[in-house]
N, C-alpha and C positions, 0 to 999 in steps of 0.2 A: 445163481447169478455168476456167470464168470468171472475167475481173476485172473488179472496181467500182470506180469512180475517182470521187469523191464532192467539188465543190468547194462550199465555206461562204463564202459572198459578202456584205458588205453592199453596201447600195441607197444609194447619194448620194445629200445629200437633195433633195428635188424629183427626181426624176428615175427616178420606180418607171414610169411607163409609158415611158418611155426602155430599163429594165431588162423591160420585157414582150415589149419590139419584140426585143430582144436575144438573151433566151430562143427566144424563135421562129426568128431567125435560125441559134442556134449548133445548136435541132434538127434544120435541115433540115442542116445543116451535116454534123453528126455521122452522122445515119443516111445520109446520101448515101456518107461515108464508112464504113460497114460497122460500126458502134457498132449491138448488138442493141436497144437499150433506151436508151431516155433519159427523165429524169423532174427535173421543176424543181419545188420547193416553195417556196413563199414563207412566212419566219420573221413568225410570227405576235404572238409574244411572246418577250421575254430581250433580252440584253444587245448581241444582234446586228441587233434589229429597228430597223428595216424589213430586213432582208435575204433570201437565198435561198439554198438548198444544192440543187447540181444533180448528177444519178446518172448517171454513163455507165454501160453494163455492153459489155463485149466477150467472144468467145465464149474467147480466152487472148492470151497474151504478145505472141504474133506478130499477131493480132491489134489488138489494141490499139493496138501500135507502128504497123500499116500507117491503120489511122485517125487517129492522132495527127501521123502526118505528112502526109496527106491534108484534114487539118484548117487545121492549122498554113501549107501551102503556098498554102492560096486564099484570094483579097486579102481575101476581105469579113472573114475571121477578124481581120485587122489591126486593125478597130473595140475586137476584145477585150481589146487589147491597149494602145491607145491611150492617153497622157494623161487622154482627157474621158471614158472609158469610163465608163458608168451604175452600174459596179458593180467593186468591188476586192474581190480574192480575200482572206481572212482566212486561210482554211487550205485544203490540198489532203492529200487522203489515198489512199491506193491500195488495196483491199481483197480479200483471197482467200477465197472461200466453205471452210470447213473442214468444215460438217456443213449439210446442208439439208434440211429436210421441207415438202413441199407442192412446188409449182412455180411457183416466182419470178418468171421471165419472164411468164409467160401472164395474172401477174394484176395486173399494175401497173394495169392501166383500171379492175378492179371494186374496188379499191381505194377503203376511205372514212379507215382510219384508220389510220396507221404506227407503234410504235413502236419505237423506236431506245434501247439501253440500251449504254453503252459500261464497259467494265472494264479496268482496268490488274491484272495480275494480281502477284500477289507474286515477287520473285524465286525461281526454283529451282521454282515451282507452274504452269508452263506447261503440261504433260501433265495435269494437275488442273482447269485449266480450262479444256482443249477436253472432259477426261470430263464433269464437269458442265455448260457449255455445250449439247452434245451433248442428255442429259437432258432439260435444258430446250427445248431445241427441241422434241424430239419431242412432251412437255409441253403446249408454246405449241398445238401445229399440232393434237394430240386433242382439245382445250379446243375448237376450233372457227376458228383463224385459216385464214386461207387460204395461208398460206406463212410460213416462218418461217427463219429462218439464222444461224447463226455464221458470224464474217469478223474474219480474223487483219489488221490493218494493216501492210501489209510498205514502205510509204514513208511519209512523212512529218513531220510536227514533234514528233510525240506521241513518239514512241517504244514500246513493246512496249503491246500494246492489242488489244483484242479490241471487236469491237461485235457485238449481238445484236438482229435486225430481225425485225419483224412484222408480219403486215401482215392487215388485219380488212376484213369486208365494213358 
């Protein structure tokens, strides 16, 4: 099952083409190390802008782990790490696809417009809301998207969370 690893960065200020050079670096980075998918957005408006939220996807677990330390091991990644880095992470989240319609991988290029809807679901309504989830995907994807997903957050700050992605031509 693939995993999403999704980080929410702000941009220091002055230093967004500092954060372009960076992005470029950490893709070649990543897909050298065996990451299927990489995609950087740059936050356009809210509370995080100037910032970026960047998508790794790997194919699973073992996966992921063998990129992560492939990543982690070569000097240039140090820059990311750095004191004067261009960009501080806000939040990192880790995401498991639960239900999918369309094909995700294939369409990140013809990609014009994402959206992202996240939910905390009520205690005890977790089976409640991958059924409804579920629904709604298939929904999203007959409507006309070109891929659509539910994705359970199994690390990070949030705690129990679901997000629901889309993605339009």
């Amino acid at each position: 099952m693939p995993i999403i690893r999704t980080f929410i960065g702000k941009v220091k200020p002055g230093r967004m083409q500092d954060a372009v050079t960076a992005m470029s670096t950490l893709k070649r980075l990543a897909l050298e190390a065996g990451v299927t998918h990489f995609a950087a957005y740059n936050v356009v408006t809210g509370p995080l802008f100037p910032g970026v939220t960047i998508h790794l996807v790997s194919n699973d677990f073992a996966a992921y782990g063998a990129a992560r330390e492939k990543v982690l091991a070569n000097p240039e990644s140090a820059q990311f790490f750095a004191e004067d880095a261009p960009i501080e992470t806000v939040n990192a989240l880790l995401a498991e696809p639960v239900d999918t319609a369309g094909d995700v991988p294939s369409i990140l290029g013809q990609t014009q417009v994402r959206f992202t809807l996240t939910a905390y679901p009520h205690r005890g309504r977790h089976d409640d809301a991958v059924r409804r989830g579920s629904r709604l995907v298939d929904t999203i994807h007959q409507c006309g998207a070109l891929a659509a997903s539910l994705r359970r957050v199994i690390a990070g700050t949030d705690g129990s969370m679901f997000t629901l992605h889309s993605y339009h031509a």
